[in-house]
C-alpha positions in Angstrom: -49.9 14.0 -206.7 -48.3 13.3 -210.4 -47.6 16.6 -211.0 -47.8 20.2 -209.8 -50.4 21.3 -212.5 -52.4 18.3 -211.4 -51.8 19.5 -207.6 -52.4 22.9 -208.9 -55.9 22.5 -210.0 -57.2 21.2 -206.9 -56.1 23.5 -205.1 -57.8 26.1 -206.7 -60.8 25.1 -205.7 -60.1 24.1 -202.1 -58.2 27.1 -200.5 -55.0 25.8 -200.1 -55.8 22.7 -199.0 -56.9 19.9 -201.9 -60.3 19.3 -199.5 -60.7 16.3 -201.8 -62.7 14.2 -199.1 -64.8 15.5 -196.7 -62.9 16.5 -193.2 -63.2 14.4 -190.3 -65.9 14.7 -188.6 -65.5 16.3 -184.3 -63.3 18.7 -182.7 -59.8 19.3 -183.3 -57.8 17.3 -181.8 -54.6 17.5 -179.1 -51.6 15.8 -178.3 -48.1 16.3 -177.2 -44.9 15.8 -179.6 -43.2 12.5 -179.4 -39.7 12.3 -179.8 -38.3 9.2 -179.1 -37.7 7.8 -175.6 -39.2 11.0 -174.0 -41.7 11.5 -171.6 -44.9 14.0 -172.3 -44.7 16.9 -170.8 -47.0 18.1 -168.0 -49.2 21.3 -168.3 -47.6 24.1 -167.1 -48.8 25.5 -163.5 -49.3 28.6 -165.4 -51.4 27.8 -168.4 -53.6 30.2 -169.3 -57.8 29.7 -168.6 -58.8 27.1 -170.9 -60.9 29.1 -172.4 -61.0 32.4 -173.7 -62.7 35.7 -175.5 -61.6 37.9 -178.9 -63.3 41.4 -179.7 -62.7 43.2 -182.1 -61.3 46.5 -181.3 -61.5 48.3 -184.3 -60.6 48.3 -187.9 -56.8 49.6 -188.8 -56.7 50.3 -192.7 -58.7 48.8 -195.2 -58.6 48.5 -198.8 -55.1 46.1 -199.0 -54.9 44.7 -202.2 -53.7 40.9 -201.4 -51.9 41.3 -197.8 -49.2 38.4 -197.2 -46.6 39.0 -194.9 -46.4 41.4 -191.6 -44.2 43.1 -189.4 -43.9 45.7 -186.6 -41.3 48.2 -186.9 -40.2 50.0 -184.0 -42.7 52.1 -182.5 -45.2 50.3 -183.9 -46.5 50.7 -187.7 -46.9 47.8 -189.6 -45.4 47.0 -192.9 -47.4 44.9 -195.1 -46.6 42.8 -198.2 -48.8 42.5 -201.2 -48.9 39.3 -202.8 -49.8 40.1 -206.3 -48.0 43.7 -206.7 -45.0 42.8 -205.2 -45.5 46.3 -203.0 -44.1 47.0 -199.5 -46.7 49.8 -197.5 -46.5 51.3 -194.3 -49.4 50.7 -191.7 -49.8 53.2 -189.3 -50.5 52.0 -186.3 -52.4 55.0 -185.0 -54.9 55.9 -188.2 -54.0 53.8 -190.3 -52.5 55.8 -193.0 -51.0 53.5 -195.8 -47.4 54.8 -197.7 -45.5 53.2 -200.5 -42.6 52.2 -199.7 -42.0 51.1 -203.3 -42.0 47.3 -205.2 -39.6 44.8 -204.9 -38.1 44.0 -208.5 -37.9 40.7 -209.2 -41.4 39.3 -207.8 -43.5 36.9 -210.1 -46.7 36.5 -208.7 -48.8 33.3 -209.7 -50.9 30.7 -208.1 -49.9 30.8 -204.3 -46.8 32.4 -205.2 -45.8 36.4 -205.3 -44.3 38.9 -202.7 -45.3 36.6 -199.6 -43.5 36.6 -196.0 -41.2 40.1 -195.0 -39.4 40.9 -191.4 -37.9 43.3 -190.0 -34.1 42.9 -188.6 -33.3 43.2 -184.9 -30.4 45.7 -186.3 -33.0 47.6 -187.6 -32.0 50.7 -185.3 -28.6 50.8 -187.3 -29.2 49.4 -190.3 -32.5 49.9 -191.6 -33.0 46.3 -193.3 -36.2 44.8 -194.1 -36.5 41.5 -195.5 -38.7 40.1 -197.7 -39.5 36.4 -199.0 -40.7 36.0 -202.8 -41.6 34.4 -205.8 -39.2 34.9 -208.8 -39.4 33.4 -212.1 -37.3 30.5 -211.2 -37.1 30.3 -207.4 -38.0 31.4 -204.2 -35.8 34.1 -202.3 -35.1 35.9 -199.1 -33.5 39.7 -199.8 -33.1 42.2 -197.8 -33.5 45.9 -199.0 -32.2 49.2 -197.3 -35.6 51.2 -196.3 -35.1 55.2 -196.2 -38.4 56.4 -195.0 -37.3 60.2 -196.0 -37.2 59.7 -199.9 -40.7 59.5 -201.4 -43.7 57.5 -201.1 -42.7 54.7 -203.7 -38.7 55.1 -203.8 -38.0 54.1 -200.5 -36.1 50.8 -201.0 -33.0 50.1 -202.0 -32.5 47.6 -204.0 -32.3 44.0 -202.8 -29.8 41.6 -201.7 -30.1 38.4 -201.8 -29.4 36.3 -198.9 -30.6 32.8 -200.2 -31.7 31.7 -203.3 -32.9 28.2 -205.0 -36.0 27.3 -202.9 -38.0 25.4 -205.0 -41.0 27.4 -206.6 -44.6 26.5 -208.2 -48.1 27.4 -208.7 -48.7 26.1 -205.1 -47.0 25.7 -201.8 -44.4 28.1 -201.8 -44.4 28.8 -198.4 -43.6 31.7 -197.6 -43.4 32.8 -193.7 -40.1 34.7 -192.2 -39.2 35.7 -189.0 -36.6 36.5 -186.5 -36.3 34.2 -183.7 -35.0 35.0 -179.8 -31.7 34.2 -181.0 -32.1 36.9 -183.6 -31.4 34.2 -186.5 -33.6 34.5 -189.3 -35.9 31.7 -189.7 -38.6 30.1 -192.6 -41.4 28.4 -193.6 -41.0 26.8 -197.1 -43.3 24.5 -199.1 -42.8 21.4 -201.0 -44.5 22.8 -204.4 -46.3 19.8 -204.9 -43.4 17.7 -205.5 -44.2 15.3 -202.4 -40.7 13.9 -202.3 -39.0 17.5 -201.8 -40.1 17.2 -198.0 -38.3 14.2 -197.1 -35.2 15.2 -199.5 -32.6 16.6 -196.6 -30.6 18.3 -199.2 -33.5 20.4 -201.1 -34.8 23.2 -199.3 -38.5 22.6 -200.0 -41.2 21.5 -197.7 -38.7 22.5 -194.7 -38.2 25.3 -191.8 -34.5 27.1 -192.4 -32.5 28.5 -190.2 -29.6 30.9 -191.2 -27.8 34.0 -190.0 -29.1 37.5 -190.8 -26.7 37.2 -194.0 -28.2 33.5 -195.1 -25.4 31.2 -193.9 -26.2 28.2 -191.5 -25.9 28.9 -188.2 -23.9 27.2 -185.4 -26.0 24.6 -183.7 -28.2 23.4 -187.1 -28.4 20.3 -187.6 -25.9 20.1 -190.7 -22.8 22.9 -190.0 -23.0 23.0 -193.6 -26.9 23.4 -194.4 -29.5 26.3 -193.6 -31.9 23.1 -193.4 -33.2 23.1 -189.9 -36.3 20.9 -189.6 -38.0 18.5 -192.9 -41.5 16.4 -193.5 -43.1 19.4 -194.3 -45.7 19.9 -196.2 -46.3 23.7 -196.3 -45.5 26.0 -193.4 -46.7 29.4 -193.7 -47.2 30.5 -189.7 -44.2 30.9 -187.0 -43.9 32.2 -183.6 -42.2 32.0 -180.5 -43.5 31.3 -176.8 -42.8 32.8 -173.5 -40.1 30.0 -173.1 -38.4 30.5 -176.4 -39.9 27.3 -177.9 -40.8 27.6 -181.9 -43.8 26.9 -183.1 -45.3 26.3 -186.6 -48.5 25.9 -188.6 -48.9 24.2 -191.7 -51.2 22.7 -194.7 -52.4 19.6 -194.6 -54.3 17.7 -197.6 -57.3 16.2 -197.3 -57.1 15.0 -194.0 -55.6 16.9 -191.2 -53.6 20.0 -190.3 -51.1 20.8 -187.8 -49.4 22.9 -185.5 -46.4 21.6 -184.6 -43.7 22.2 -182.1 -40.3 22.7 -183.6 -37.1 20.8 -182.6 -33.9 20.7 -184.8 -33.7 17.7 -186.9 -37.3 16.1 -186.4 -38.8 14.9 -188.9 -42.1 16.1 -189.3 -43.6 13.3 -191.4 -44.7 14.5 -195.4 -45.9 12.7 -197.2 -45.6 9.5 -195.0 -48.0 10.5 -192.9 -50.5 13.0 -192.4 -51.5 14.2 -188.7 -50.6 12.0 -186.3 -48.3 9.7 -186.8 -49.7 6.3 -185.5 -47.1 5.8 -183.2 -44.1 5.8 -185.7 -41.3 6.6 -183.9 -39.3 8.3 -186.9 -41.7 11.3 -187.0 -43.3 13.9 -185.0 -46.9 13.8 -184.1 -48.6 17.4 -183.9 -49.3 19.4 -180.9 -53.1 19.9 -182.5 -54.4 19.3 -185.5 -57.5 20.0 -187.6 -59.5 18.8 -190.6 -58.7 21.0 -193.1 -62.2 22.5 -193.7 -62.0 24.0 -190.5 -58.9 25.9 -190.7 -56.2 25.8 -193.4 -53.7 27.4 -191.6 -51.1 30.5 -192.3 -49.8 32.7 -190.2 -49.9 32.3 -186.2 -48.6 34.4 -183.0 -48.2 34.2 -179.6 -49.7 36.1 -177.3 -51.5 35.6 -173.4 -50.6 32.1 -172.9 -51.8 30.9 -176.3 -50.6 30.4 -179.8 -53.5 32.2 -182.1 -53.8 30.3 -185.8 -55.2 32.5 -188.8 -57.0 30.1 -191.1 -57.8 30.6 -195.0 -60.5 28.1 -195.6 -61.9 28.0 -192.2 -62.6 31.0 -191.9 -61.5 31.4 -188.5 -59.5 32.2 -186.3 -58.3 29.4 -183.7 -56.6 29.7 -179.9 -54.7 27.7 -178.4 -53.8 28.0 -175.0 -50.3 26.4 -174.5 -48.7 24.6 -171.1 -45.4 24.1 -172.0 -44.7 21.6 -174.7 -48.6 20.8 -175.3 -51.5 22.3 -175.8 -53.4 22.7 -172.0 -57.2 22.6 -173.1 -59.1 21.9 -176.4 -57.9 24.3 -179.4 -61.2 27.3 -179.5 -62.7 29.2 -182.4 -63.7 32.6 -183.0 -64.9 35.0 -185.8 -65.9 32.1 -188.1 -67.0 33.3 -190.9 -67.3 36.9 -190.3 -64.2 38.4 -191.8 -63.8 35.6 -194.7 -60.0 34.2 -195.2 -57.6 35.4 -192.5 -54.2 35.2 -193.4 -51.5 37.2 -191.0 -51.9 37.5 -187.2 -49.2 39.2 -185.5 -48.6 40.7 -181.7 -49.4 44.6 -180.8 -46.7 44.5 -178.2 -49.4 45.4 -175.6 -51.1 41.4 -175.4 -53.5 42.2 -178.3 -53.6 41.0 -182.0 -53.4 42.5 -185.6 -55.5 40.2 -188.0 -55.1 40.6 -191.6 -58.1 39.0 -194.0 -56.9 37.5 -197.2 -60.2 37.8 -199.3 -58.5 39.5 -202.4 -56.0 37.1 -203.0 -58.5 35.2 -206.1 -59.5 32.6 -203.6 -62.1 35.2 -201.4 -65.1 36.8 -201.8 -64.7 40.5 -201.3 -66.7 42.6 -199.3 -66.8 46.2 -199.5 -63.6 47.3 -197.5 -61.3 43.8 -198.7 -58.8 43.3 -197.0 -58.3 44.9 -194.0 -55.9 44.8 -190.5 -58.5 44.8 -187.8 -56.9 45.6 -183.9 -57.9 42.9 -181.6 -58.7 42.7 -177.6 -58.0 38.4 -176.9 -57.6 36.6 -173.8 
């Protein structure tokens, strides 16, 4: 890529993914990470069935006008991030009634950027913080914001604080994903804006996955003591969970060749722009767990849930499984629901081993149906 507007305008056409050359042709493919010197792992005695089944359950809400980022607040409801109005709303989780919680000021949507990623704080009980991940006119930001759910629909944030600032911005690859790990840190997904050489540039925070405490310093244990910078080679990570053992897992973009889903180890390298996929046995970077040609998945958001990590994609269409034993994946990734939602954007947990999907057909890239978007309540195994 010369440029981001050069980067910008294929991507407009392709979903997120430049889809400049055809995708490979077969099935997705698998493989453990390889760090140096190590041994692959063995699948776990307790993998789950390789393979499974989705329904769907039944439709939450409807009628989202571009829905980015999820998360479950305590009992339950969802709140739910609009890309291109920089609004926060309340899910219900039984119904489905939507409230405003209000818009976050500062949010320039454009492109792939806009009110994107939000999470809610494990102090959330004392504090009331939510946290949201955006697009301003010069760079992308974490804040978090004070939510009072007794003032009105519409007033009911306070106004943000900003916990980290200066991640590189553009019309494409912003990122975008944030989430609470195990170790209640806060963690991200950022995106290299086009500008390939961000990703292997340790001291910009593009094309990486950060790490930092609830109030945006680096944490104890990173890779740098003095840097938020927790894993680089990336090209655009927009999905991140967490398995039964506490590993961390991510999903991101590829170009026109393959995507990934990577397991996440501090300081790896994870290989943008050098290589693309698997790494043909170069030692300095970490091959994907699974990867995919980008027609069939284009992936954002992901979670964890009965054995397997489930993968939201834009362009595919689809959402994937991936049943998980230990380090690797433990059978062949699987595919459901292609092509009968359109774009799929957000997956998240129900707390009960079932799924909220959100559909992503409003955000200029879809085409609407009748209903666009929605959160629809999912039965997986």
């Amino acid at each position: 890529m010369t440029s981001v507007l050069a980067a910008a305008s294929l991507l407009l056409a392709a979903g997120c993914s430049t889809g400049g050359s055809p995708a490979p042709a077969g099935s997705p493919a698998v493989s453990s990470p390889s760090a140096p010197g190590s041994t692959p792992a063995s699948p776990s005695p307790s993998a789950p069935p390789a393979k499974g089944s989705v329904k769907v359950v039944s439709t939450l809400t409807t009628d989202l006008t571009s829905p980015w980022g999820v998360a479950a607040l305590p009992g339950g409801d969802l709140l739910v991030s609009s890309r291109d109005t920089g609004k926060i709303f309340r899910v219900a989780a039984d119904g489905g009634r939507k409230t405003e919680l209000g818009t976050v000021p500062g949010v320039a949507p454009g492109g792939e950027g806009g009110l994107l990623g939000i999470a809610v704080a494990p102090s959330f009980g004392r504090d009331h913080q939510v946290y949201a991940y955006f697009t301003t006119e010069s760079d992308n930001r974490i804040a978090r914001m004070n939510y009072d759910a007794k003032k009105q629909p519409g007033r009911q944030l306070g106004a943000p604080d900003t916990v980290l600032k200066g991640i590189p911005s553009g019309q494409i690859h912003n990122g975008g994903r944030i989430a609470f790990g195990p170790d209640k840190m806060l963690y991200a997904g950022t995106g290299e804006t086009g500008d390939t050489g961000l990703a292997q540039d340790r001291k910009s925070l593009g094309g990486k996955i950060l790490r930092m405490t609830p109030d945006g310093e680096p944490v104890h244990g990173n890779p740098d003591a003095d840097s938020v910078v927790y894993t680089y080679g990336h090209r655009n990570v927009q999905g991140l969970a967490w398995d039964a053992g506490g590993r961390l897992w991510a999903a991101e973009f590829g170009q026109n060749t393959w995507d990934e889903l990577n397991l996440i180890e501090p300081g790896r390298n994870y290989g943008w722009p050098e290589v693309e996929g698997k790494g043909r046995g170069d030692a300095r970077f970490v091959d994907p767990v699974a990867q995919w040609g980008t027609a069939e998945a284009s992936p954002s958001g992901i979670a964890y849930a009965r054995g397997s990590v489930w993968m939201a994609g834009l362009r595919g269409e689809r959402l994937w499984r991936i049943p998980l034993g230990g380090r690797q994946a433990s059978a062949a990734p699987q595919a459901f629901l292609q092509g009968e939602y359109g774009r799929l954007r957000t997956v998240v947990p129900t707390g009960d081993g079932g799924l909220w999907l959100v559909t992503s057909n409003t955000d200029g890239r879809g085409d609407p149906k009748n209903g666009d978007d929605r959160i629809l309540r999912l039965d997986v195994r």
